[in-house]
C-alpha positions in Angstrom: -8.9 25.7 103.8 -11.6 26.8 101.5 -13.9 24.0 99.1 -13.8 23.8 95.8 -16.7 25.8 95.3 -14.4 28.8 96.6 -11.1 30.4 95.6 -8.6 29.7 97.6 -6.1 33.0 97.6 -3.4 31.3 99.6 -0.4 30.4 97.2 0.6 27.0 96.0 3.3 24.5 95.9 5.7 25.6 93.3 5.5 22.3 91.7 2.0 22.8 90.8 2.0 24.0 87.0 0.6 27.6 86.4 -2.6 28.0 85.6 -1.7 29.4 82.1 0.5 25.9 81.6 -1.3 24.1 79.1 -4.0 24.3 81.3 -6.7 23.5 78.2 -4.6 20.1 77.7 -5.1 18.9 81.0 -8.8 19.8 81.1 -9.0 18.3 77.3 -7.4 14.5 79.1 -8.7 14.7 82.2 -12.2 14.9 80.4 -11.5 12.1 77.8 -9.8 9.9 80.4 -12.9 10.2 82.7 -15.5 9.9 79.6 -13.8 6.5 78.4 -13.7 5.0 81.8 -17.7 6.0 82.7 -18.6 4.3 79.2 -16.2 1.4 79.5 -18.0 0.5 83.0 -21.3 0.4 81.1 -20.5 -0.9 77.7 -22.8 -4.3 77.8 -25.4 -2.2 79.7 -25.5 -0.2 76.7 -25.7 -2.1 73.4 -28.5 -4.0 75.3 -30.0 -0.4 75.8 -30.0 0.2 72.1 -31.3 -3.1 71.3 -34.3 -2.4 73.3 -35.1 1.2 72.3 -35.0 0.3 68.5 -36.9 -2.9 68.9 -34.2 -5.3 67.4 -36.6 -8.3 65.6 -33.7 -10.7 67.4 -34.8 -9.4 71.1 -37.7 -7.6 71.1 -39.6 -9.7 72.6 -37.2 -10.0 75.9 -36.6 -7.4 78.9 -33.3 -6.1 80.0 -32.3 -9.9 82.1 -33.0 -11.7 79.4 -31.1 -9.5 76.8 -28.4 -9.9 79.0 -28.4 -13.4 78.7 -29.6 -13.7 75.2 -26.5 -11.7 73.6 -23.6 -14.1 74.8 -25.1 -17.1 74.0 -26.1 -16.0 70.7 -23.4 -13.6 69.5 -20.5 -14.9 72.3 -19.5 -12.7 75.2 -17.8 -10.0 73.3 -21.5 -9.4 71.6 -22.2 -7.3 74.8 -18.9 -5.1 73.4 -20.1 -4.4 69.9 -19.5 -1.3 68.7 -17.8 -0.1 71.9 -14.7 0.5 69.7 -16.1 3.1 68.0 -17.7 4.4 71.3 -14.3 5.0 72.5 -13.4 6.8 69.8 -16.2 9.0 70.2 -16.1 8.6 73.8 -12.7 10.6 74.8 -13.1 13.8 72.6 -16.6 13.6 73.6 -15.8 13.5 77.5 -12.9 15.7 76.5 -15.0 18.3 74.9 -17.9 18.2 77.7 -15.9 18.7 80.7 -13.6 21.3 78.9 -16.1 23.3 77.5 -18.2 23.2 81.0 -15.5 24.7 82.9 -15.2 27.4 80.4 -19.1 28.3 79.9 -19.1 28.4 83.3 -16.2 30.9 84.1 -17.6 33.0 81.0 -21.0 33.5 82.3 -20.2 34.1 85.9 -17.1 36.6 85.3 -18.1 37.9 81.9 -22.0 37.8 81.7 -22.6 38.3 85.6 -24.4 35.0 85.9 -23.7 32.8 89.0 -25.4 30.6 92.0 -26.5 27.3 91.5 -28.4 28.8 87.6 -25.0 29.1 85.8 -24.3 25.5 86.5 -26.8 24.6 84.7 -26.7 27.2 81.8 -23.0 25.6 81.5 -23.8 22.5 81.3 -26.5 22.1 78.6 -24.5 24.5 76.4 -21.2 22.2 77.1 -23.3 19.2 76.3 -24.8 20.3 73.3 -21.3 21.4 72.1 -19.8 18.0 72.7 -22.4 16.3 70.7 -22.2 18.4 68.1 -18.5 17.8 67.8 -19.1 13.6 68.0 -22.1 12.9 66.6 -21.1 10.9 63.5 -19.0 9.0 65.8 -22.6 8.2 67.7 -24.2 7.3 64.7 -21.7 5.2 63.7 -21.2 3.6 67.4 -25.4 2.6 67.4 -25.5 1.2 63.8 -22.5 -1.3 65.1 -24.0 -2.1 68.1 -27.3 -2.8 66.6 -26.0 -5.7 64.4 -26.7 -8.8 65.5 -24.6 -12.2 64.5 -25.1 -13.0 61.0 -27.2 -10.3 60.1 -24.2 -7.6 59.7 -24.7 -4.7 57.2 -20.8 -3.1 58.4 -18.1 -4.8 58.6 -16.4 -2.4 61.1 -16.1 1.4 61.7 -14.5 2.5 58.3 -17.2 0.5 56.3 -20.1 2.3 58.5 -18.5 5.5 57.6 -18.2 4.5 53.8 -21.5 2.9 53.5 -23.7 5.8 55.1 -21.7 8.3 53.3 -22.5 6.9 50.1 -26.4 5.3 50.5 -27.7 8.3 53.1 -27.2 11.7 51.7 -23.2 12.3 52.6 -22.5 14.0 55.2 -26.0 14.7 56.5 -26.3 11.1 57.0 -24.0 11.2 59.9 -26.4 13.7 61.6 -29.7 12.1 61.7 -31.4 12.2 64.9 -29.6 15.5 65.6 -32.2 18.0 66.8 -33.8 15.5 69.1 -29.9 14.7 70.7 -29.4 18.1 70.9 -32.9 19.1 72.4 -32.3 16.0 74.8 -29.0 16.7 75.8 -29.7 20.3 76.9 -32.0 19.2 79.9 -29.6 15.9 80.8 -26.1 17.2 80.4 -27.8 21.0 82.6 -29.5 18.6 84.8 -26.4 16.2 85.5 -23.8 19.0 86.5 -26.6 20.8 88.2 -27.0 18.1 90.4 -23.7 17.1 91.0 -22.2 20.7 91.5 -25.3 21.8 93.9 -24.6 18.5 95.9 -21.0 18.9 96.1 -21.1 22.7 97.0 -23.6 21.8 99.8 -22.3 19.0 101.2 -18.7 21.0 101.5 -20.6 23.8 102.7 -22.3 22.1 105.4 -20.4 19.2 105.9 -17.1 19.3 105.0 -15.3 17.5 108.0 -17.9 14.4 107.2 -18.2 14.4 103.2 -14.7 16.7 102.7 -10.8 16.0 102.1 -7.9 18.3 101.3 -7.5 17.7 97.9 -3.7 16.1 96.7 -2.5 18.4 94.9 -3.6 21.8 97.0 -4.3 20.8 100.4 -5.9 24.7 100.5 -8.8 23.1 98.2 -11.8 20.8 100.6 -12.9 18.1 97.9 -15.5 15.5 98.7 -14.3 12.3 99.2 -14.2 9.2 96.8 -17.6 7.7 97.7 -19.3 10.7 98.5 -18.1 11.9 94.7 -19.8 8.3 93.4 -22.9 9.1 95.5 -23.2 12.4 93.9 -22.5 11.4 90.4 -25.5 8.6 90.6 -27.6 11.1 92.0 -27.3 13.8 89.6 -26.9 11.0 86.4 -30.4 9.3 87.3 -32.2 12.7 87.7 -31.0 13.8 84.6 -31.9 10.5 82.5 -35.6 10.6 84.0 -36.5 13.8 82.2 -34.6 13.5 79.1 -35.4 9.6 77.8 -38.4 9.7 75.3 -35.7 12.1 73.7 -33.3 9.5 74.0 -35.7 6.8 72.2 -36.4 9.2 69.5 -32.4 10.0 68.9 -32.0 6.5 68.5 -34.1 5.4 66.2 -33.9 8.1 64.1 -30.2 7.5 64.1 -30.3 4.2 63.1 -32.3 5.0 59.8 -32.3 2.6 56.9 -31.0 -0.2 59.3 -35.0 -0.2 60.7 -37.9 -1.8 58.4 -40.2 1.6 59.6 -37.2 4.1 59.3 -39.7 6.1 56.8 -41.7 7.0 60.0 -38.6 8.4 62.1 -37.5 11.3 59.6 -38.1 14.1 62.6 -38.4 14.1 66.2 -42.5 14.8 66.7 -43.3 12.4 64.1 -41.1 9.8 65.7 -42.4 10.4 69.5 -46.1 10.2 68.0 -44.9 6.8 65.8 -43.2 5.5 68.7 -46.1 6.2 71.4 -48.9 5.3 68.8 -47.3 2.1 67.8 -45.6 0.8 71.8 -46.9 3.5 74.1 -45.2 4.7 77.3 -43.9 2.2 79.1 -43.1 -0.4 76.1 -42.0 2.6 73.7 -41.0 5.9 75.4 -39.4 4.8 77.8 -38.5 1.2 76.5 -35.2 0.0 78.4 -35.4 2.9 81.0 -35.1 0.3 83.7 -31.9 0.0 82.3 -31.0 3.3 81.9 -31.0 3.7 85.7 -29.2 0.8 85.8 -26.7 2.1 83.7 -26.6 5.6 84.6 -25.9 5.6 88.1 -22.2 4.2 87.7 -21.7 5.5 84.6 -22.3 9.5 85.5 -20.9 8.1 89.1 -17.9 6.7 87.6 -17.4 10.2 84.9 -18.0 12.8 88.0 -15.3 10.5 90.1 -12.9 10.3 87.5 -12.6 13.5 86.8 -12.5 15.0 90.0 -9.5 12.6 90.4 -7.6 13.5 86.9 -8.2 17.3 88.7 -5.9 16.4 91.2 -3.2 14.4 89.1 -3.1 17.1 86.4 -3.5 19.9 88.9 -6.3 22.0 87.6 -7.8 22.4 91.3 
């Protein structure tokens, strides 16, 4: 039995689809299915997130508890859900595209370029990040200006209307893309981070420990997985790590994305000049890093719940 870290040369089952069968599909749905169930765990954790970061005038003035509180009786329960339709819709291709692309960074620059160890993990992952963004980001944009409304203060009616509106009172297209270097430099160090993590803790602990934190996997019983928990473990691990270093970034994306919606949007037209606004106007801890208590909140079962799913869609659609 070898772990997944390792190629197993022993054959397998014949009902197990060939590797050449579609294989991209499956890697496309497992990706999507695991994104959309990681975001749909967190959804009320994160419009209060972005209520926070862009200092709405409705709840600036409360922490994360309070927000929580705040937004169902003022906007009814499902005000925790706004703009998580249009976070699905960014969330699967998104999800799709990250985990997709990750796989095939990594295969590239271990048999192709000659990189490998624990560095290509993390080569493969900021560039399969900053790919998936760059594929979504109008669906991002689109997802914050929704969830930033507050009840009966609405500038969108709904998705289509964002689209319309922005298209026609922001530049076009490059309205959709505000905020884009700063995602982009932000999501190199989270998404390299987060599978750097989670693949140099799961390669270990099978390494080491795989009676303890291993199990055959379902579909190849030659491939050592980690088990469920040990996965969720893992996942937290590697999301929190990652959020630390890249959240100023995260502020920054944010409130540049938001744009007009924002009385001081003038001042967020570029990433330095919105860190220096931000920290010159809040500071660290009530601007930079604004909401970050709920970011580890949040990010735990969310990168917990994305790593787990999608070591589980692995096994159903039998890319192991």
């Amino acid at each position: 039995m070898t772990s997944e870290a390792a190629v197993s040369t022993r054959p397998t089952m014949s009902s197990t689809p060939s590797k050449g069968d579609y294989h991209w599909v499956r890697s496309f749905v497992a990706g999507g299915v695991a994104g959309c169930c990681a975001k749909t765990t967190i959804a009320p954790l994160d419009r209060v997130k972005i209520l926070l970061q862009a200092q709405n005038p409705h709840y600036k003035h409360l922490g994360v508890i309070s927000t929580l509180r705040a937004v169902p009786k003022k906007e009814g329960i499902l005000g925790l859900y706004k703009g998580n339709g249009a976070m699905m819709v960014r969330i699967f291709p998104y999800g799709a595209i990250q985990f997709m692309a990750f796989d095939k960074y990594k295969k590239l620059l271990r048999k192709q370029i000659g990189i490998s160890g624990h560095i290509h993990r993390l080569m493969a992952g900021s560039m399969a990040g900053m790919t998936a963004v760059i594929c979504t980001y109008p669906l991002d944009v689109i997802r914050a200006r929704l969830a930033f409304q507050v009840k009966g203060d609405h500038r969108y009616t709904g998705i289509a209307n964002a689209f319309h509106t922005i298209y026609l009172k922001e530049g076009g297209v490059l309205g959709f893309y505000r905020g884009l270097t700063p995602t982009l430099i932000g999501m190199a160090p989270y998404a390299g981070l987060s599978f750097f993590t989670f693949g140099t803790l799961k390669s270990l602990g099978l390494k080491h420990f795989p009676e303890l934190l291993g199990r055959p996997s379902s579909d190849n019983p030659d491939v050592l997985i980690l088990k469920t928990h040990v996965n969720l473990l893992c996942g937290g691990v590697a999301g929190a790590i990652a959020q630390t270093a890249s959240y100023p970034l995260d502020v920054a994306r944010r409130r540049m994305q938001l744009g007009a919606v924002l009385p001081d949007s003038e001042k967020c037209v570029s990433l330095i000049k919105t860190l220096k606004y931000v920290y010159n106007t809040f500071g660290v801890k009530k601007g930079l890093y604004r909401g970050l208590s709920l970011n580890y909140i949040r990010c735990v079962p969310s990168q917990a719940v994305a790593f787990t799913t999608y070591e589980f869609m692995k096994q159903v659609l039998h890319l192991n």
